[in-house]
MIKOLLUM-211863 format. One record per residue (C-alpha): residue number from 0; residue in three letters; z, y, x. Coordinates in pm, whole numbers. Layout:
<pts>
NUM  Ala  Z  Y  X $
...
</pts>
This chain:
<pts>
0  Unk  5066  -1891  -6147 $
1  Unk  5323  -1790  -5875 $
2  Unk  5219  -1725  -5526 $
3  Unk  5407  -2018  -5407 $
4  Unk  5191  -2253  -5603 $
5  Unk  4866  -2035  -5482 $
6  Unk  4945  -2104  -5114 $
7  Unk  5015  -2505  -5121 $
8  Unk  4713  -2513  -5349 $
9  Unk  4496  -2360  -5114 $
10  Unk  4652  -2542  -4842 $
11  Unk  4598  -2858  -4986 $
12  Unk  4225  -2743  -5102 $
13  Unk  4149  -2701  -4687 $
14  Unk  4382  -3000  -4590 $
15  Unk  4133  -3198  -4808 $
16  Unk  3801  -3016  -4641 $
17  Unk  3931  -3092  -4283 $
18  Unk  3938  -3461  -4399 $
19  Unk  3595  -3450  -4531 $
20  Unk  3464  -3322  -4197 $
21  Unk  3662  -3551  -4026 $
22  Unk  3490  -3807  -4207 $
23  Unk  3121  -3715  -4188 $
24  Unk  3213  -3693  -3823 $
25  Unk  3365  -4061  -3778 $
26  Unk  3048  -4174  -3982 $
27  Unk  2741  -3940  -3783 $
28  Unk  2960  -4098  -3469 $
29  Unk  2933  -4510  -3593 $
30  Unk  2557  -4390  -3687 $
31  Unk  2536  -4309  -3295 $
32  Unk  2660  -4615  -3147 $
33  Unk  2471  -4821  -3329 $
34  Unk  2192  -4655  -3228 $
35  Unk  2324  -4658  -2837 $
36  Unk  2404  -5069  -2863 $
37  Unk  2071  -5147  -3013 $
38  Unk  1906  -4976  -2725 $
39  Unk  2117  -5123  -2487 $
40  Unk  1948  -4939  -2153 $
41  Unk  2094  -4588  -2274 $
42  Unk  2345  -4452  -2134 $
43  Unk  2556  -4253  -2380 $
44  Unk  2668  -3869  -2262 $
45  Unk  2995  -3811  -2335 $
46  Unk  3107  -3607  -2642 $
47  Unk  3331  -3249  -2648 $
48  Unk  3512  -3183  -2926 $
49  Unk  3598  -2850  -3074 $
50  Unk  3840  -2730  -2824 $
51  Unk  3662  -2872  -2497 $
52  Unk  3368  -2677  -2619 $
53  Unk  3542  -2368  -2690 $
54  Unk  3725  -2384  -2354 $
55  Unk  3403  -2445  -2176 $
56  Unk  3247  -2143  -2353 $
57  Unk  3571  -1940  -2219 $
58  Unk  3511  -1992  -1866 $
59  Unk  3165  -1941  -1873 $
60  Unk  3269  -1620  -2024 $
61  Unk  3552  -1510  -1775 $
62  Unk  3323  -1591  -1490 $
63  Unk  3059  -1362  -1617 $
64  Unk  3325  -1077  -1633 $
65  Unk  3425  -1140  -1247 $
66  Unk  3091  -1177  -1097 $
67  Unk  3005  -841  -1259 $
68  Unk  3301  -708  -1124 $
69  Unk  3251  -849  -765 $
70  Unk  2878  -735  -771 $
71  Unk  2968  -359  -875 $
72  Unk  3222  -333  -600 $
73  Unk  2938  -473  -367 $
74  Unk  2726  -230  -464 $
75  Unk  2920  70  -466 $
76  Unk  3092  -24  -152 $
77  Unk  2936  -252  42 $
78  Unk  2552  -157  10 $
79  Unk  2670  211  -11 $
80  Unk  2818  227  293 $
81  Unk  2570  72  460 $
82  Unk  2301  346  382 $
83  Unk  2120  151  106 $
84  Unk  2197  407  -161 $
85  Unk  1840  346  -270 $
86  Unk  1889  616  -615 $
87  Unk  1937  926  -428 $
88  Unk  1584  812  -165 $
89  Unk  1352  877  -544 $
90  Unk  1189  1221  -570 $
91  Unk  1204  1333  -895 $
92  Unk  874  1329  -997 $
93  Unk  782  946  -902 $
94  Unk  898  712  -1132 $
95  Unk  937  348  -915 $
96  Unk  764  38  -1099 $
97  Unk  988  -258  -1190 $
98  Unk  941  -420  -837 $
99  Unk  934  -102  -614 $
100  Unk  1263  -84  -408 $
101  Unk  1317  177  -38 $
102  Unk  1440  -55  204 $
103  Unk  1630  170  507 $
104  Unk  1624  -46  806 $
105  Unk  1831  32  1104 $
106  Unk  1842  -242  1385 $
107  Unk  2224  -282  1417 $
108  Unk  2226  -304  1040 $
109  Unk  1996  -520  927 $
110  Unk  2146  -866  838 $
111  Unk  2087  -851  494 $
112  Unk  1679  -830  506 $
113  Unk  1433  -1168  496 $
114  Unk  1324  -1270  813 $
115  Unk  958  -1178  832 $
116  Unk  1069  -820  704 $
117  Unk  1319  -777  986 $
118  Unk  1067  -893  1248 $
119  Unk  813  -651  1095 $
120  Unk  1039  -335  1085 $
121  Unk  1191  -420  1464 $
122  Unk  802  -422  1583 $
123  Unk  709  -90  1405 $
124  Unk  1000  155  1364 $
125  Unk  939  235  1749 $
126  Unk  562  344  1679 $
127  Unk  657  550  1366 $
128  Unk  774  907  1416 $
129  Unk  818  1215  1178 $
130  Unk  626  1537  1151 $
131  Unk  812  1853  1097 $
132  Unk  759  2245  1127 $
133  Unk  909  2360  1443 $
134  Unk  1269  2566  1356 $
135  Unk  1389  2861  1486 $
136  Unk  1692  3157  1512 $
137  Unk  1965  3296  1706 $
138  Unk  2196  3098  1452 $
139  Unk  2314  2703  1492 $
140  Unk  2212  2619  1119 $
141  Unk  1889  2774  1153 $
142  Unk  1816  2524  1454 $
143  Unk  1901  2226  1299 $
144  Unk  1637  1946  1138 $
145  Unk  1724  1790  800 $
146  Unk  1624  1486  639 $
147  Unk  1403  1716  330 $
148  Unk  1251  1942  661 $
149  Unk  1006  1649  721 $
150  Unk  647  1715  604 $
151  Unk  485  1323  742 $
152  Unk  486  1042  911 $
153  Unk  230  997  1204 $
154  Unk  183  640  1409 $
155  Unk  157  663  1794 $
156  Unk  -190  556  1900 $
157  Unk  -134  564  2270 $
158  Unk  167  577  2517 $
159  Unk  82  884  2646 $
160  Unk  147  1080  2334 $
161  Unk  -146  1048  2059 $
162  Unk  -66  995  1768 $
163  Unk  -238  1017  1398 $
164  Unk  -165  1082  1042 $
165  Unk  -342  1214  716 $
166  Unk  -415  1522  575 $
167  Unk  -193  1475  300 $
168  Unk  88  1423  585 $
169  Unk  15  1784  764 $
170  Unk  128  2122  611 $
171  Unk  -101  2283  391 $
172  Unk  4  2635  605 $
173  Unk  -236  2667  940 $
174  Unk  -72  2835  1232 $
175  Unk  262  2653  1212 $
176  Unk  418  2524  1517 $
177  Unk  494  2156  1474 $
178  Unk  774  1926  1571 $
179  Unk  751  1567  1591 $
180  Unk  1095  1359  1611 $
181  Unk  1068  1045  1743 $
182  Unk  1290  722  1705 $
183  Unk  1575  805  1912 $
184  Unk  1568  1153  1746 $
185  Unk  1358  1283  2043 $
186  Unk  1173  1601  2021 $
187  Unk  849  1676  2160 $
188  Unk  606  1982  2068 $
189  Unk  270  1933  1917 $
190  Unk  -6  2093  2199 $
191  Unk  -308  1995  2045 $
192  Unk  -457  1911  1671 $
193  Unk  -776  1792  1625 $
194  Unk  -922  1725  1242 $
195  Unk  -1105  1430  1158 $
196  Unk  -1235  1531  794 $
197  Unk  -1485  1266  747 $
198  Unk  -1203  1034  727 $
199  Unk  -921  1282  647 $
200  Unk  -754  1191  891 $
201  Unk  -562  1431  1205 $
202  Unk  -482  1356  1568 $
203  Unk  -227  1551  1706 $
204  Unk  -137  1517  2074 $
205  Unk  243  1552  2252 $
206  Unk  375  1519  2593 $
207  Unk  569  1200  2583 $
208  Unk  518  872  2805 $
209  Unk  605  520  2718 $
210  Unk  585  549  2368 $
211  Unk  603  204  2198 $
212  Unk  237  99  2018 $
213  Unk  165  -132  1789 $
214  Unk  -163  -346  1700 $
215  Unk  -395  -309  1483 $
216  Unk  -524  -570  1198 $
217  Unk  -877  -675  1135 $
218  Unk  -950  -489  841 $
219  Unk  -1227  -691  764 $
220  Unk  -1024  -936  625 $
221  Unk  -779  -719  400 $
222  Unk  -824  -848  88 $
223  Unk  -631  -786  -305 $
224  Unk  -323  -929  -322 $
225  Unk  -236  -893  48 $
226  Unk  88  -785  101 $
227  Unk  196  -482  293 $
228  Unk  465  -307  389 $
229  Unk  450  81  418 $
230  Unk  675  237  726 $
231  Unk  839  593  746 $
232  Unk  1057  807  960 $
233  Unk  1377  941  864 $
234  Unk  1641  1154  1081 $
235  Unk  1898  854  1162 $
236  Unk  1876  745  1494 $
237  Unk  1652  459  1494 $
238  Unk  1593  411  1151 $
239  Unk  1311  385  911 $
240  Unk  1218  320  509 $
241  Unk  999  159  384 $
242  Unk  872  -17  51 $
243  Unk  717  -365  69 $
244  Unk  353  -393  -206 $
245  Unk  36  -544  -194 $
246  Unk  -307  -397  -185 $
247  Unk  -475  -379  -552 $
248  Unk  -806  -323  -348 $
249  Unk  -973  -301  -83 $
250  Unk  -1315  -87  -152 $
251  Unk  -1178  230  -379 $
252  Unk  -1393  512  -446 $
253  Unk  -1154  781  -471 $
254  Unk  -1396  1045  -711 $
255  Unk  -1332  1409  -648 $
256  Unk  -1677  1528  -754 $
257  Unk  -2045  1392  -925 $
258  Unk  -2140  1287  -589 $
259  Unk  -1879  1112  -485 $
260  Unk  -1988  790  -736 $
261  Unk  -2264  737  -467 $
262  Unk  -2206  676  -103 $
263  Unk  -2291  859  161 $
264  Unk  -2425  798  497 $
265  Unk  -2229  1115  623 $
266  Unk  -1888  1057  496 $
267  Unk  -1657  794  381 $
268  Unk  -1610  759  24 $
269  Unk  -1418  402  -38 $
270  Unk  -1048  325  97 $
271  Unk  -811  56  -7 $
272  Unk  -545  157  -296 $
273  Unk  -189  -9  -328 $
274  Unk  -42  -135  -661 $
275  Unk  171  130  -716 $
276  Unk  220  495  -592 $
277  Unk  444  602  -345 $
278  Unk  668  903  -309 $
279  Unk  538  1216  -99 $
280  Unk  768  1166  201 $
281  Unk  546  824  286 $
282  Unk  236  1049  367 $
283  Unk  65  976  655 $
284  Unk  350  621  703 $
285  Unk  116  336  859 $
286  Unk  69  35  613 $
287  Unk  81  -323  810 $
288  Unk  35  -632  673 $
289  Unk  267  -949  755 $
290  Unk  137  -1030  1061 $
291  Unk  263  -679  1206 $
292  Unk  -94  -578  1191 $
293  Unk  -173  -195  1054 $
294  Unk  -361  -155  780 $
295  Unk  -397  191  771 $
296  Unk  -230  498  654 $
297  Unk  -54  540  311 $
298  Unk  -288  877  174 $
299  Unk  -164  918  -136 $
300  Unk  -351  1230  -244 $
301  Unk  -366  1378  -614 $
302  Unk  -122  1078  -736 $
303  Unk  -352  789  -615 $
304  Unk  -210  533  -382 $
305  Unk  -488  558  -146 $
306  Unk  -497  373  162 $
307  Unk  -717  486  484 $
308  Unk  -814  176  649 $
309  Unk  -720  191  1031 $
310  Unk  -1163  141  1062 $
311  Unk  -1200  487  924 $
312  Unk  -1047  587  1226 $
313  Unk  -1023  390  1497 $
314  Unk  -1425  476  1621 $
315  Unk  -1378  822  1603 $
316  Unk  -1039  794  1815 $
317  Unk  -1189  618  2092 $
318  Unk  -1490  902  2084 $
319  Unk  -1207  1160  2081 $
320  Unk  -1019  1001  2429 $
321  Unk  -1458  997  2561 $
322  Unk  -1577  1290  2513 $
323  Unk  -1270  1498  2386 $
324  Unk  -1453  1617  2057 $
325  Unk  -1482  1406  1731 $
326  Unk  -1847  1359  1594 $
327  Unk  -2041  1150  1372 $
328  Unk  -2398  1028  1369 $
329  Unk  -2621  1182  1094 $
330  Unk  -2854  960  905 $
331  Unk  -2891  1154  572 $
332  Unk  -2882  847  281 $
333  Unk  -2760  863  -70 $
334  Unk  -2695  476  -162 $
335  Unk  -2486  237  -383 $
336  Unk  -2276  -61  -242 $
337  Unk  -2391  -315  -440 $
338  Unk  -2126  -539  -326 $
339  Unk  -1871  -340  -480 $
340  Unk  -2047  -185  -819 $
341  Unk  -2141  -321  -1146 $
342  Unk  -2399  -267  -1376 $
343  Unk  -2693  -222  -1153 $
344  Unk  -3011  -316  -1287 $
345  Unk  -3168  -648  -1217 $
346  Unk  -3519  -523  -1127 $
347  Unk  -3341  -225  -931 $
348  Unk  -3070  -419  -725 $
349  Unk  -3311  -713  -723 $
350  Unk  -3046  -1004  -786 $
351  Unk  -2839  -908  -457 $
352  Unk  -2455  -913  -460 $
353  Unk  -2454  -733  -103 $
354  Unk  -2664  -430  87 $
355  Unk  -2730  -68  83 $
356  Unk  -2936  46  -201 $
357  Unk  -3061  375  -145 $
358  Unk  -3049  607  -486 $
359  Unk  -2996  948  -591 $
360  Unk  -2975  1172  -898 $
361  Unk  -3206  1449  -898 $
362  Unk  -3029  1607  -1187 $
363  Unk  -2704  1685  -1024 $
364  Unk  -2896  1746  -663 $
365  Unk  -2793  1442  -504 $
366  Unk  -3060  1344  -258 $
367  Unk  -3137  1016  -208 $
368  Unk  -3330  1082  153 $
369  Unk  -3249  1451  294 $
370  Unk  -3555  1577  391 $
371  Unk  -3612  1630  762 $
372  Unk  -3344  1375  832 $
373  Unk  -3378  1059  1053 $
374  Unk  -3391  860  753 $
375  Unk  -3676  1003  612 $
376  Unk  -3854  1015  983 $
377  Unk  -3754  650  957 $
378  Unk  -3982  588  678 $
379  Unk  -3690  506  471 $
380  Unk  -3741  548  40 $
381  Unk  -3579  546  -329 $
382  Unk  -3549  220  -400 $
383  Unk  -3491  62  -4 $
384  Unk  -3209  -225  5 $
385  Unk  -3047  -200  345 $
386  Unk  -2938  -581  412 $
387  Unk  -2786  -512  778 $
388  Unk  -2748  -267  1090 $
389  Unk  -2852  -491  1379 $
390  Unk  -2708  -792  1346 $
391  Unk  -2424  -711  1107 $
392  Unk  -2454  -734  743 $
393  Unk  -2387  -462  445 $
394  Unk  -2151  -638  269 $
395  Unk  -1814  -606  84 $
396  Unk  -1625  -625  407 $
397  Unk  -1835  -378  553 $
398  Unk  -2003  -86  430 $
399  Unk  -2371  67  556 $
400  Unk  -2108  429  652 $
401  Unk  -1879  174  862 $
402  Unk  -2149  -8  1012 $
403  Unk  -2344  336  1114 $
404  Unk  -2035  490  1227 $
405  Unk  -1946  213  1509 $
406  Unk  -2247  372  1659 $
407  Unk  -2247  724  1896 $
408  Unk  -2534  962  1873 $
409  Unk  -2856  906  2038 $
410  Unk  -2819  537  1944 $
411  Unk  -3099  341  1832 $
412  Unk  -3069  144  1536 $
413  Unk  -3253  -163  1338 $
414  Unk  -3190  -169  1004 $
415  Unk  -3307  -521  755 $
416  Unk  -3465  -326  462 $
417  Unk  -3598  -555  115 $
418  Unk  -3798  -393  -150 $
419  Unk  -3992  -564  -399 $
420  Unk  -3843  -859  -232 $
421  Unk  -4065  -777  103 $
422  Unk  -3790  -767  405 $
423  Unk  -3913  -535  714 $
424  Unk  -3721  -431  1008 $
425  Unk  -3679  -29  1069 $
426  Unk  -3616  121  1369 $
427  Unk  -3299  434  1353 $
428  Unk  -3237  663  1562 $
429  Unk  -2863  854  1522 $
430  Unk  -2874  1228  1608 $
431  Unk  -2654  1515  1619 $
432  Unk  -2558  1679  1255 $
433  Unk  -2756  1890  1129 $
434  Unk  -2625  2254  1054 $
435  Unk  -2797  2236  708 $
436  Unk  -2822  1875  591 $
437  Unk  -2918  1918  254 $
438  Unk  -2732  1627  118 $
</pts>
């Protein structure tokens, strides 16, 4: 067969398959409006063809191209030049989760942010400053502060120059002279340090007046899912970062040893945790809620995103301005928060969802009463359910440590104590630490 023959027969062969489909389209059409005229109240959409629909499916795919085009110019220009580079803010060893984005704020630059995050950055960047060791040399370079120099973040609790950070936010050197820069890039010299350990927490004291402070939230009423915003320093004039999360909880127990699954009269052992870890250069950044409120102060030790609630510290500040020293009551109770623990007993916890219940483990030397201790002079046992300090009770808001601690030594005490379901009232007196406490 010659090849002129081939092509009109296959021509004809698809002329004759195009009518077909014509067909069963003219006939799946009639099928339609029947249907639509026997209904009568539809309303019939109108029909493409084969070209509108392939048009339709071209635009859709040339605006696709320029929107990706117009949103990596935005990007590499726009955003870029406006210091929201957020790739190069990631320390190599954090790895952000899917939601976790740096947000630099500067005041003259902040159009782009939500409303409530604006406010909340304009209120705090003024009471956040940065911590870093003092510099020094004949030589210009070896005077001059850059943006990796900075060890923490510290919040200004007072106009008059006190201000307060974590542990994890101080150098792990002693002796060093420190520099804190402030949010106009002022620089003032640190003249005193004093360590809070029982709440890992430091207070360091500068020469400054007028510093800008903010308020504090009732961290009584934190609560999971309560979103937060954590605040730090960097070098640019008036500018801070920060990272907007929510708290995952509120009563952590951050383990570092046997004894740290039990709570302890002497020291605190819970803290609120974020949902998701934060790079090094937060440590020591105050955490504030939406109301402009702080939290507390991002810890972050050991990889944890630990949280010290601002009423781990705020007691033992106001003692500090008093009486110039920092020091806490000692009671000398081993206990479990039964608010906050599962798996106690029945018999032992005695169907309560709140209180102190006083326990120990005599194999790994955790006492439950230290002997010669004011809890043991205050008749207090194994076994004791502490329901409330005065008038306040141990619950998940507040723990027996944070109720104790709002109290100075040589205060007297009454503690609500139930065992064996029999409730008696116990009179506590708070004294000095003991140089051996034997718990």
């Amino acid at each position: 067969m010659s090849k002129k023959k081939v092509k009109n027969t296959k021509e004809k062969r698809a002329e004759k398959a195009e009518a077909q489909v014509r067909e069963q389209e003219e006939t799946i059409d009639e099928f339609v409006d029947d249907i639509y005229e026997e209904e009568g109240e539809l309303v019939q959409p109108i029909r493409y063809g084969y070209t509108s629909r392939f048009m339709s499916m071209l635009a859709v795919l040339i605006v696709a191209f320029l929107a990706g085009i117009v949103g990596e110019l935005a990007i590499n220009n726009y955003m870029y030049y406006k210091g929201y580079d957020l790739t190069r803010l990631w320390q190599p060893e954090v790895e952000p989760s899917d939601e976790q984005q740096i947000i630099i704020f500067n005041k003259d630059e902040a159009q782009e942010l939500q409303h409530d995050t604006k406010i909340l950055l304009e209120a705090t960047q003024q009471s956040v400053v940065g911590i870093y060791q003092k510099r020094g040399g004949s030589a210009l370079v070896d005077q001059l502060y850059q943006p990796d120099d900075k060890i923490g973040n510290a919040l200004v609790m007072t106009s008059d120059g006190w201000l307060v950070t974590t542990t994890t936010g101080m150098p792990t050197e002693p002796g060093l002279e420190l520099i804190i820069i402030g949010p106009d890039n002022e620089q003032w010299q640190v003249e005193k340090i004093m360590l809070d350990d029982v709440s890992d927490v430091v207070f360091l004291k500068i020469d400054a007046q007028n510093l800008k402070v903010t308020k504090f939230a009732d961290t009584g009423m934190s609560y999971p899912g309560l979103q937060v915003m954590a605040v730090g320093k960097i070098l640019t004039r008036d500018t801070v970062q920060s990272v907007r999360t929510s708290l995952l909880e509120t009563q952590y127990r951050y383990i570092r040893g046997f004894a740290d699954q039990f709570d302890s009269t002497e020291t605190y052992t819970t803290y609120a945790r974020l949902n998701e870890y934060l790079p090094s250069y937060f440590a020591g950044s105050p955490v504030i809620d939406f109301e402009g409120g702080i939290v507390g102060l991002y810890y972050g030790a050991e990889n944890e995103a630990t949280v010290i609630p601002a009423s781990h510290f705020i007691d033992s500040f106001n003692q500090l301005l008093k009486t110039q020293k920092i020091e806490y009551p000692f009671v000398g109770l081993r206990y479990i928060s039964l608010a906050s623990t599962v798996g106690v007993p029945e018999q032992m916890g005695e169907g309560l969802d709140r209180g102190a219940l006083i326990f120990g483990d005599d194999v790994h030397a955790v006492t439950a009463v230290a002997a010669e201790s004011p809890a043991q002079e205050a008749g207090l046992q194994l076994g004791d359910i502490v329901l409330k300090v005065n008038d306040d009770p141990v619950d998940a808001r507040h723990t027996l440590t944070e109720l104790l601690f709002e109290y100075a030594i040589g205060d007297v005490v009454t503690l609500q104590i139930q065992n064996g379901g029999e409730v008696r009232q116990v009179e506590l007196a708070l004294v000095a630490p003991l140089e051996e406490e034997g718990i």
